[in-house]
C-alpha positions as CSV (number, residue, x, y, z in Angstrom):
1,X,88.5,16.1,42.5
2,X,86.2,13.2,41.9
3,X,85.4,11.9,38.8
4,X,81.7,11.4,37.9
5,X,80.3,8.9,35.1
6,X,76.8,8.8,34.0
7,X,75.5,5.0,33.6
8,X,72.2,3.2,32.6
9,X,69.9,3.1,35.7
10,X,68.3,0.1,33.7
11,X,70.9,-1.3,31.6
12,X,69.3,-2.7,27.9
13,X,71.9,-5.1,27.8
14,X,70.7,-7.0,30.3
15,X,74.4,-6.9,32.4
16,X,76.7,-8.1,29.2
17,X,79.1,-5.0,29.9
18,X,78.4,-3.9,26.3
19,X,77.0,-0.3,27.1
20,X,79.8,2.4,26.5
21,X,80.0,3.4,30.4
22,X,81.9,0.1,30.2
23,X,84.7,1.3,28.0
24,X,85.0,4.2,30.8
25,X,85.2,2.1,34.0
26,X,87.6,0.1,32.2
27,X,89.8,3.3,31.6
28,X,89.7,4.5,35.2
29,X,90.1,0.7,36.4
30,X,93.3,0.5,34.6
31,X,94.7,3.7,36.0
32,X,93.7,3.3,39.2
33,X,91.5,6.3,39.5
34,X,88.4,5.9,42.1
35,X,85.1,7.5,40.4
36,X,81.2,7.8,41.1
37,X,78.4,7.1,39.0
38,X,75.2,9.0,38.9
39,X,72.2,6.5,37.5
40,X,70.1,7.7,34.6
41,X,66.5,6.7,33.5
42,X,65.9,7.0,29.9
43,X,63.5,9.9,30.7
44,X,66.2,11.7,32.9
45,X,69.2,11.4,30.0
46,X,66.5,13.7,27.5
47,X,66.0,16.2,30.2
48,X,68.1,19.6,30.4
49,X,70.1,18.8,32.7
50,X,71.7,16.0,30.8
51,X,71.4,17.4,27.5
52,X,73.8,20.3,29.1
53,X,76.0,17.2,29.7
54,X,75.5,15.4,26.9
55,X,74.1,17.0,23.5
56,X,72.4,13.9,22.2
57,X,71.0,13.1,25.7
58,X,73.4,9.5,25.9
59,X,75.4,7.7,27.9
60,X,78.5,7.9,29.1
61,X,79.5,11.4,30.4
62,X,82.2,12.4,32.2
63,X,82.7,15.4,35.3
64,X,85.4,16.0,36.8
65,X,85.8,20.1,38.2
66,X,84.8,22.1,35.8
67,X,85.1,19.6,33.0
68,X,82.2,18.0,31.6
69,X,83.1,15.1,28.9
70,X,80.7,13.1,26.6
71,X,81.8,10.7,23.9
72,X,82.7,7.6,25.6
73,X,86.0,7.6,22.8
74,X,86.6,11.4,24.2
75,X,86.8,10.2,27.5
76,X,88.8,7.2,27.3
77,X,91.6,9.4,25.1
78,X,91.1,12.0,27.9
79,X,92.2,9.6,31.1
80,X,94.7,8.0,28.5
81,X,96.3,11.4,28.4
82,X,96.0,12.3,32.1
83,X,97.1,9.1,33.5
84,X,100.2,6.6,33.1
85,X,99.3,3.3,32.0
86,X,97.3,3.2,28.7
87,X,99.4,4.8,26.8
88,X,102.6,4.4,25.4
89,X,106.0,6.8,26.4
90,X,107.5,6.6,22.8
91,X,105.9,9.6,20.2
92,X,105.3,6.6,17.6
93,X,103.8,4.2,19.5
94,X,101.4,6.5,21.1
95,X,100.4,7.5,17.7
96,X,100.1,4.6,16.7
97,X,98.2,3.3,20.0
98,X,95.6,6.6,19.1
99,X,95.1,5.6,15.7
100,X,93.7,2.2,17.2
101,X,91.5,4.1,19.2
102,X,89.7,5.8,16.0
103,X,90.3,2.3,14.1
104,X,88.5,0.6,16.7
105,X,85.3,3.5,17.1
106,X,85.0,4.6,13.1
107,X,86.1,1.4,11.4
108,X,85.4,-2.1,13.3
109,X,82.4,-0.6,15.2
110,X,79.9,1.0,12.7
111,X,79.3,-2.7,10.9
112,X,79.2,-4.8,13.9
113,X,76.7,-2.2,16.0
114,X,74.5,-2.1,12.5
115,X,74.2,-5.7,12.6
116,X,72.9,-5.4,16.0
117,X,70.6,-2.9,15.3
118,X,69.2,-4.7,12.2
119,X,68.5,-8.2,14.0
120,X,66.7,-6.6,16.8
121,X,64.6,-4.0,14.7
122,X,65.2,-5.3,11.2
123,X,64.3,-8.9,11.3
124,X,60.8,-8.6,9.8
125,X,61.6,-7.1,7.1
126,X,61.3,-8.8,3.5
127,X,65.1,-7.5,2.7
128,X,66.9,-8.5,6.1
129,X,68.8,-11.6,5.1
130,X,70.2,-9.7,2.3
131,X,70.9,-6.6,4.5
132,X,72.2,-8.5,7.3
133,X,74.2,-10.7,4.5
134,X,75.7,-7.3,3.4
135,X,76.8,-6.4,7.1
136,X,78.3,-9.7,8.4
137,X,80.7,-9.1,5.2
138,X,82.0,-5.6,5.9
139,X,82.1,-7.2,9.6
140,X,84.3,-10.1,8.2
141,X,86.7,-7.4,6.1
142,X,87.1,-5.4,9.3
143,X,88.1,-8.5,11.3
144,X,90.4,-9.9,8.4
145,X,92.4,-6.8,8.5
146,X,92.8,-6.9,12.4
147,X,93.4,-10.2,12.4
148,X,96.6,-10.0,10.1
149,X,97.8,-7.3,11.5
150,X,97.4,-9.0,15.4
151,X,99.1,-11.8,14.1
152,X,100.2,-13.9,17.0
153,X,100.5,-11.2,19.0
154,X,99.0,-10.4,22.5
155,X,98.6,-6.4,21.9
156,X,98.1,-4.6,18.6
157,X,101.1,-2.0,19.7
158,X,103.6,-4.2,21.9
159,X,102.0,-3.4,25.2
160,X,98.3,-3.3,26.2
161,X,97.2,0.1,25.7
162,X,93.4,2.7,25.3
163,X,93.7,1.2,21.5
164,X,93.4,-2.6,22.7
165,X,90.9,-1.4,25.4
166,X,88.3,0.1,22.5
167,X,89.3,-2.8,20.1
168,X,88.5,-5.3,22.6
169,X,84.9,-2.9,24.0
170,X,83.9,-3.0,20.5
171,X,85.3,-6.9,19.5
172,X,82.9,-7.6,22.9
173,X,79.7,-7.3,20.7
174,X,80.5,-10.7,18.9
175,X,81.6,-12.8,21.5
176,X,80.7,-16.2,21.3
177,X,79.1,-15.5,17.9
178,X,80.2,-17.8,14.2
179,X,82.3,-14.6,13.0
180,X,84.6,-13.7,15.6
181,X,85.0,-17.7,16.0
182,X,86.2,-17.8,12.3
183,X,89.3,-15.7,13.8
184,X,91.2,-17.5,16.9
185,X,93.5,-15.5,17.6
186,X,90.6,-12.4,18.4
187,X,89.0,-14.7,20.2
188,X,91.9,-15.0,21.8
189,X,92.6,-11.3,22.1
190,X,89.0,-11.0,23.7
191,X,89.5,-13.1,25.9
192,X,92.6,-11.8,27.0
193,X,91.1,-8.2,27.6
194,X,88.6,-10.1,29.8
195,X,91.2,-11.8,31.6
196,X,92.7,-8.0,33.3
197,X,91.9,-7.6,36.4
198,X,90.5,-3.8,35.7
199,X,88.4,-5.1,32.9
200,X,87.0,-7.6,35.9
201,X,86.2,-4.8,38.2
202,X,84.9,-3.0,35.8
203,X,82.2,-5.3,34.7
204,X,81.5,-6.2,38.0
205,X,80.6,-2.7,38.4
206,X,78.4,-2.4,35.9
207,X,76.7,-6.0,36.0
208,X,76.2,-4.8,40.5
209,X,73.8,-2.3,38.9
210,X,72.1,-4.4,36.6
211,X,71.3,-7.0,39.3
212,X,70.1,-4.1,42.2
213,X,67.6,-2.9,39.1
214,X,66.7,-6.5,38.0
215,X,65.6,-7.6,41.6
């Protein structure tokens, strides 16, 4: 059965490959699975039909039969499951390859996507350098406790697996900014996950429907 993804029709980050239908194509690039993608306006996502879909009326969802998916962690632990590739054969190191996954979603994310939200909606305010001061250091605590533990290793569980592809989704959100730059070897690890061929395909994908909607 084909798979079906939902996407931004108009994506708000301007084509970086940071929305979470990113993380998805990724997943489906790496196992080689073929999928469609149905285009939402913001306006469509709040109407019934989605909401069925997806409770909080977001991006990504996920069809596939009679399975409807949303979460875009859900999914990716879903085709992780299904398919070979992204997960590892041995009962420890697939545990340990899951707990990445929630390490990557509950721990490294929350700071870094509050610091977005706070310089894009936040910035006027009288208390933003303190609360953005407050943020880039539960940022720099998440990334110092990666950062040891990745060592000067390529993957965080031997070989590449749905853990690095969330870390690295997530890690995407400070590219090229002064704190991921104070730790080379994520930078490295970044640019690594950039480097696969899926992740390529994937964000060509994704950036194709920015440009169609930009021009």
């Amino acid at each position: 059965m084909t798979i079906t993804i939902t996407a931004f029709e108009r994506s708000p980050d301007r084509g970086k490959g940071l929305t979470r239908d990113m993380r998805v194509r990724w997943a489906l690039e790496e196992v080689g699975q073929p999928y469609d993608v149905r285009l939402l306006s913001f306006k469509t996502m709040k109407e019934p039909a989605h909401l069925a879909l997806h409770p909080f009326g977001q991006i990504p969802t996920y069809e596939e039969g009679d399975l409807a998916l949303f979460e875009s962690g859900a999914i990716v632990f879903h085709i992780a499951e299904r398919h070979a590739g992204l997960l590892p054969d041995d009962g420890n190191a697939r545990a340990r390859a899951i707990a990445w996954m929630f390490a990557a979603l509950n721990t490294v994310e929350p700071p870094i996507f509050d610091r977005d939200v706070a310089r894009i909606l936040e910035r006027d305010e009288p208390w933003y350098q303190h609360r953005l001061r407050v943020l880039e250091d539960n940022i720099r605590k998440r990334l110092s406790g990666l950062s040891n533990r990745l060592g000067d290793t390529d993957w965080l569980e031997g070989a590449f697996s749905a853990g690095d592809l969330l870390m690295v989704s997530v890690l995407l959100r400070l590219k090229g900014s002064a704190l991921l730059d104070e730790y080379p070897n994520l930078s490295a690890y970044v640019a690594r996950g950039e480097a696969r061929p899926a992740y390529k395909r994937a964000f060509g994908a994704q950036l194709a429907v920015f440009a169609a909607s930009a021009g």
